[in-house]
C-alpha positions in Angstrom: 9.1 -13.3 8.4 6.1 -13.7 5.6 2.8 -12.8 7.0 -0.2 -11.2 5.8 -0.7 -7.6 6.0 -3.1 -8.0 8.0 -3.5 -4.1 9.9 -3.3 -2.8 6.5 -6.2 -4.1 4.9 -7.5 -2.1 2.4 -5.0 0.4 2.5 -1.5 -1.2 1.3 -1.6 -2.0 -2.2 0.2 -5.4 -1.0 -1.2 -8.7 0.3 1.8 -9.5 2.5 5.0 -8.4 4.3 8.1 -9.4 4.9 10.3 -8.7 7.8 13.9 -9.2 8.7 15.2 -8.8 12.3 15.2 -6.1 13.8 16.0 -2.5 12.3 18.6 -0.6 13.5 17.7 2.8 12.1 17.0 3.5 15.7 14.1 5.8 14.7 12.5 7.6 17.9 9.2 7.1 16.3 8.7 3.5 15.4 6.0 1.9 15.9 7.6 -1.4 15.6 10.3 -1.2 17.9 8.4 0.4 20.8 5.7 -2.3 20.4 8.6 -4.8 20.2 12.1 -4.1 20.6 13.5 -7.7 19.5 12.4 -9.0 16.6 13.6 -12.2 13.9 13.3 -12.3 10.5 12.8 -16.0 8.8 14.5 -15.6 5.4 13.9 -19.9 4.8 10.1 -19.8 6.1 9.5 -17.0 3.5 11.1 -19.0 0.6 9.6 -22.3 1.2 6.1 -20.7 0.7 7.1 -18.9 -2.5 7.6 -22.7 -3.9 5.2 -24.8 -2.0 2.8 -27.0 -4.3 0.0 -27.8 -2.2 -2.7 -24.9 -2.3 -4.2 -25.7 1.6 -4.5 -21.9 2.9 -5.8 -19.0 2.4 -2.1 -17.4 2.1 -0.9 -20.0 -0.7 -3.9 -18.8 -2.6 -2.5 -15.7 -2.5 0.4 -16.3 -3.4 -0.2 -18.0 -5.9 -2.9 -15.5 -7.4 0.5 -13.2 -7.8 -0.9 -10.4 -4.8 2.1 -8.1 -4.1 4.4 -8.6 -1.1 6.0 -5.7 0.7 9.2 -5.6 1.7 9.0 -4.2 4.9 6.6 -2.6 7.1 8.7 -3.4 10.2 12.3 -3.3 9.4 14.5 -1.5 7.0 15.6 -4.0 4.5 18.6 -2.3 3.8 20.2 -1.7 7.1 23.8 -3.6 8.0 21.7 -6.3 10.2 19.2 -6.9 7.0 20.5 -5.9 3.6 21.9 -9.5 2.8 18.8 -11.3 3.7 16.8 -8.5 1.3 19.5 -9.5 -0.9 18.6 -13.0 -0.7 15.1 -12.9 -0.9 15.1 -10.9 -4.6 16.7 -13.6 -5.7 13.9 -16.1 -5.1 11.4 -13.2 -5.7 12.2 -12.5 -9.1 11.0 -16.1 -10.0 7.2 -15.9 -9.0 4.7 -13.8 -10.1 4.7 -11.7 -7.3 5.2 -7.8 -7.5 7.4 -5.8 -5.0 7.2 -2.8 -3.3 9.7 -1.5 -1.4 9.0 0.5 1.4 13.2 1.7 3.0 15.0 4.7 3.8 17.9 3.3 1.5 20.9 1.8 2.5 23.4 -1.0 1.6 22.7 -3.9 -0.3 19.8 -2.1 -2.3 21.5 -1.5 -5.6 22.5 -4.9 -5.4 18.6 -6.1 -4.6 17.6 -3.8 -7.7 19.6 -5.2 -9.9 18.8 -9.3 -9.3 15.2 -8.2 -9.6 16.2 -6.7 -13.0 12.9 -6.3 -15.4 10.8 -6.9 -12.8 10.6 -3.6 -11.4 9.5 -2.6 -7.7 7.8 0.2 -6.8 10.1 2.1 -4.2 8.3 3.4 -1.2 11.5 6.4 0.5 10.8 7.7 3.5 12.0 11.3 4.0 10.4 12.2 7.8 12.6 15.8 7.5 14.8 17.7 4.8 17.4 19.1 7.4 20.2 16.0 8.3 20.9 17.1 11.8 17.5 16.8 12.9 17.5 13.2 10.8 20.6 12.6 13.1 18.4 12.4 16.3 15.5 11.2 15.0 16.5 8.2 13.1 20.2 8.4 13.9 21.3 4.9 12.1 19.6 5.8 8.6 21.2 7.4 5.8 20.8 11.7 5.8 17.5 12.4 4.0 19.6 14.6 1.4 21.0 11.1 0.5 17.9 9.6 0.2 16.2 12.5 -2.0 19.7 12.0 -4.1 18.5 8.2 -4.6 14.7 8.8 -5.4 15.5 11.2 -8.5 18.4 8.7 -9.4 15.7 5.8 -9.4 13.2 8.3 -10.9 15.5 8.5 -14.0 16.0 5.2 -13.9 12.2 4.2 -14.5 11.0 3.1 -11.4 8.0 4.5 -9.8 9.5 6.1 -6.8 6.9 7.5 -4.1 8.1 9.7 -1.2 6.6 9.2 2.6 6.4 12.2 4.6 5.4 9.8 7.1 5.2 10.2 10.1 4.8 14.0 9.1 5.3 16.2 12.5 5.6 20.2 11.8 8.3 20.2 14.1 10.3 18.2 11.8 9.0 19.0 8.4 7.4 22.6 8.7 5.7 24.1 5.8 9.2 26.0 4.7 10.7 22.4 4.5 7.7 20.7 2.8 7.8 23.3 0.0 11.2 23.1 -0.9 11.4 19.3 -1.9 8.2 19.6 -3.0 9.6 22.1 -5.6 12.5 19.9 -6.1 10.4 16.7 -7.3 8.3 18.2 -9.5 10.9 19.3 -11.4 12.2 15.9 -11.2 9.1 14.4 -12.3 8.4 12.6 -9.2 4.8 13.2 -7.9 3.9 10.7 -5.4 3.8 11.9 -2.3 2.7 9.2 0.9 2.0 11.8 4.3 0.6 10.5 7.5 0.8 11.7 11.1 3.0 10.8 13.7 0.9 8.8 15.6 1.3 8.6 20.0 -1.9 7.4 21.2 -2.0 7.6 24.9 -1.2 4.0 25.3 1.6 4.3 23.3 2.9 7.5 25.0 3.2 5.5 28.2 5.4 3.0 26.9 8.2 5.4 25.2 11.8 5.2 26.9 13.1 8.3 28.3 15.1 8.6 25.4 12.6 8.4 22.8 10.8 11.3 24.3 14.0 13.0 24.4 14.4 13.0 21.1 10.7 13.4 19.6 10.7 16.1 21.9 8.2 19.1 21.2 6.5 16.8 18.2 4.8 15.0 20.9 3.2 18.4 22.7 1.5 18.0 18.9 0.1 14.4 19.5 -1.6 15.3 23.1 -3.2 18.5 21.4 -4.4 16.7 18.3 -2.6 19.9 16.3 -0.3 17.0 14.7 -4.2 15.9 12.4 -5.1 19.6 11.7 -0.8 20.2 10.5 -0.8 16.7 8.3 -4.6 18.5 6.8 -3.2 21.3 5.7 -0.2 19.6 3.9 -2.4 17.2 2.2 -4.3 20.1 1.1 -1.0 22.1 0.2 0.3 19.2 -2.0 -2.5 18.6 -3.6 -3.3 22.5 -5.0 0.8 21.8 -5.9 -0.3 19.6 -7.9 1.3 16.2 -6.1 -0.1 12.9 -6.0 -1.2 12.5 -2.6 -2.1 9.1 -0.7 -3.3 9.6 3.0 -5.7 7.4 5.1 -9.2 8.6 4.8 -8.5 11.3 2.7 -11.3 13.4 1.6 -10.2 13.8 -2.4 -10.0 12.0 -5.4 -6.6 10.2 -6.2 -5.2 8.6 -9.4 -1.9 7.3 -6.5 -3.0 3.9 -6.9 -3.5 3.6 -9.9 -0.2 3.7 -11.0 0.8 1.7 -8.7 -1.4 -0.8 -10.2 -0.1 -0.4 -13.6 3.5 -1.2 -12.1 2.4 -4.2 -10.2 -0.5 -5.6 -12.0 -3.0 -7.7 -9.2 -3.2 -5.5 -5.7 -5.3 -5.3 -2.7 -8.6 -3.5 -2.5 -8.5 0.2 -1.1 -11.3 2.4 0.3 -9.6 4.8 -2.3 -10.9 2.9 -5.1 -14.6 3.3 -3.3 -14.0 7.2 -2.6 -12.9 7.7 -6.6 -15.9 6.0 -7.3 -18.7 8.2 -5.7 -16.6 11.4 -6.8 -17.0 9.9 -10.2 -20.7 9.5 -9.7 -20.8 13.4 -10.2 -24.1 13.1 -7.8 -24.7 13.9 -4.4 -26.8 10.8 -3.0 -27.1 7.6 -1.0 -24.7 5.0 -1.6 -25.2 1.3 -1.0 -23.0 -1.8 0.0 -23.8 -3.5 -3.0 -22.0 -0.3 -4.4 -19.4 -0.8 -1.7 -18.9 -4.1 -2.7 -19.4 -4.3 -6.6 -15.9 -2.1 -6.2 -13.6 -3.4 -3.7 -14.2 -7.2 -4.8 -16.0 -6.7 -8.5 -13.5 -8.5 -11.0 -11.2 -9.5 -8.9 -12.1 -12.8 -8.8 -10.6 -15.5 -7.0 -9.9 -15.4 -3.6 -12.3 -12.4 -3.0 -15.1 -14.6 -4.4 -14.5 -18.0 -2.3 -15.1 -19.4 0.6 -12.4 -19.5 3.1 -12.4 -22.4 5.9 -11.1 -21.1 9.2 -10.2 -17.4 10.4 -8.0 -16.8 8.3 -10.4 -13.6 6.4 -11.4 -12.7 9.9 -8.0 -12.3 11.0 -8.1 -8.8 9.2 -10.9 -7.7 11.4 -8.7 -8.5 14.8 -5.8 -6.0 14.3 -8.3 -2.7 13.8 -10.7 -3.8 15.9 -11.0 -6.5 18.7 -14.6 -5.5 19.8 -15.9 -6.1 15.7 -13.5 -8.9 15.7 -15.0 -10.9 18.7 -18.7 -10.5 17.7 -18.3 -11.7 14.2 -17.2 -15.3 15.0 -17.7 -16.5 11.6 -16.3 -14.6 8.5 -16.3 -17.3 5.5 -15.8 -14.8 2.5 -15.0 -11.1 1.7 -18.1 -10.3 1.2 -18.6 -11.2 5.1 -15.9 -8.8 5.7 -16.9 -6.0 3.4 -20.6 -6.1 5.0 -18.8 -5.7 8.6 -16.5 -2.7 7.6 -19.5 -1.0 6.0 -22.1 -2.0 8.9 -20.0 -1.3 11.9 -18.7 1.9 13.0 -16.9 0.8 16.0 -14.4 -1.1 13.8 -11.1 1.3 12.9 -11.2 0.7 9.2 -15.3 1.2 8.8 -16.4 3.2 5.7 -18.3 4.8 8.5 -15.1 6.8 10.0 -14.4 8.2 6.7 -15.2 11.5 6.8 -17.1 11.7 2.9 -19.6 9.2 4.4 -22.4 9.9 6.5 -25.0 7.8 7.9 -28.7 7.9 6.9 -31.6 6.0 8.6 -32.5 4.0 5.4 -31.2 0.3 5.1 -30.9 -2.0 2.3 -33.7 -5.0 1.7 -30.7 -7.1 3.2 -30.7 -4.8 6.4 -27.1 -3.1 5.6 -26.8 0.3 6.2 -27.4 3.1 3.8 -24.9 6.3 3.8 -24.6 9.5 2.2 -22.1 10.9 0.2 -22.2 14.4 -1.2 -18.3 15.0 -1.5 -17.7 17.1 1.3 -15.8 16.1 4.3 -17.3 16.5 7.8 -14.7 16.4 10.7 -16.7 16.4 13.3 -16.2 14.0 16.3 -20.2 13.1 16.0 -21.8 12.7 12.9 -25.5 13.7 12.3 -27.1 10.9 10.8 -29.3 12.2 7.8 -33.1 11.8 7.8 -34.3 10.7 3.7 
């Protein structure tokens, strides 16, 4: 199934997803399968809208503005169940404008998917969750051993492609600092530097869902998730890789990072990130207020487009709904990006506010159009309650 990546705005590089049915990796921790066990790809939906004429939505525009489409978010394309339908796809996807990026833990069929995508080159996206194959075993028992998947990133390295490596979810019980150093070693000296690390993530709603068997098998990483020591672990690798000189992409991270610019050079047009936002105030080189014309001027400036017209319906809106239903209901009209933009600077209550990013502070000043005004001096503040600074 095509859809916009909607809970990923401003994050993912790519403007869309695409699904196929259900994976069977049979990983404990995802998020997919415990929020929906069955699920059913639609391989014919997905090509129909790659050649439809007719500009009428917001998702033909774009399309047809060439915004990258990931392939997959919720399913492993290259499992037995999937890897002919991934298969199928590149074969349609190599003749739009479209980039790709790949986000898999390897498996049949993606040799195959490579090659029919030839010279138009995906970024790869490998997930390597642990280094040791029997703990892989229990965790995410259906997908090739990790040491298998290492083998392929350094083989794809060679080859040309930009290859990043997801530590993600990263849980110390399966990836401790021992067994983050050692790969880390390993591609360096292979050249590959990208390095994707997030934390497993069991909010309490989630935890009361999880089978018996999915516990089971997490086992002590979820002690980490009730504690909160699972943030303060995936902190101190982010700060680990980056003194080792990685490339390091994390959600809300408190540092400058060149990751998505390469990724842009590899796949020309992509979404808007608060990264591109965070690079900008370091590059300031001032401590100071910041502005959302600021905000703004960056995430849409140049772009063009669809992030300069007005879009009938909910379709911009939409992105507000999947990281926050509170901001989502109170906003019943969001025409334009710039609508959006002004809510996820504005409103702290939605999940992907500038506001929750922990380089931004807010002051008591607001703009002449009554947006707020924030501070950023470069230093992170972790606190659960931000003071809001007096100018």
């Amino acid at each position: 199934m095509l859809e916009r990546f909607i809970g990923a705005y401003l994050f993912q590089p790519a403007a869309f997803d695409y699904s196929s049915d259900t994976c069977r990796n049979g990983c404990a921790y995802c998020f997919a399968n415990i929020n929906q066990a069955e699920r059913s790809g639609n391989l014919q939906g997905a090509i129909k809208k790659f050649y439809k004429q007719e500009i009428t939505t917001y998702d033909d525009l774009l399309l047809r503005d060439g915004y990258p489409i990931c392939i997959s978010n919720r399913s492993d394309p290259f499992t037995p169940r999937n890897w002919r339908d991934t298969v199928a796809l590149c074969q349609h996807l190599v003749n739009i404008p479209n980039g790709v990026y790949l986000q898999t833990k390897c498996g049949p069929g993606m040799d195959e998917a490579l090659d029919i995508l030839g010279d138009k080159r995906p970024v790869v996206y490998i997930t390597v969750t642990t280094i040791r194959d029997d703990i892989a075993a229990v965790i995410e028992p259906g997908a090739p051993p990790p040491s298998e998947r290492l083998r392929i990133a350094k083989d794809l390295h060679r080859r040309g492609y930009l290859v990043l490596i997801a530590v993600n979810p990263c849980a110390e019980q399966w990836m401790p600092p021992g067994d983050l150093e050692a790969p880390c070693d390993d591609l360096k000296a292979s050249d590959i530097r990208h390095i994707v690390i997030e934390m497993l993530d069991m909010s309490k709603q989630r935890l009361k869902v999880l089978t018996q068997s999915r516990i089971a098998r997490m086992g002590a990483a979820l002690d980490d998730c009730r504690t909160g020591r699972v943030q303060m672990y995936v902190r101190e690798c982010v700060q680990y890789l980056i003194k080792s000189g990685m490339i390091v992409c994390k959600k809300g991270m408190p540092f400058r990072s060149s990751f998505f610019d390469d990724i842009k050079s590899r796949l020309g047009k992509t979404m808007p990130t608060h990264q591109d936002f965070v690079n900008y105030c370091f590059d300031r080189k001032k401590s100071g207020p910041v502005t959302f014309d600021e905000f703004d001027q960056v995430i849409r400036g140049g772009r063009g487009g669809v992030f300069d017209v007005s879009i009938k319906g909910s379709a911009i809106r939409d992105y507000l709904l999947r990281a926050g239903f509170i901001s989502w209901k109170a906003n019943q009209r969001v025409p334009t990006h710039r609508d959006l933009l002004r809510i996820v600077w504005n409103d702290p209550r939605h999940r992907i506010s500038i506001q929750k990013h922990c380089l931004f502070r807010l002051t008591d000043q607001k703009d002449p159009e009554g947006n707020a005004v924030l501070w950023f001096d470069g230093k992170a503040d972790l606190g659960q309650k931000k003071e809001v600074i007096r100018l």
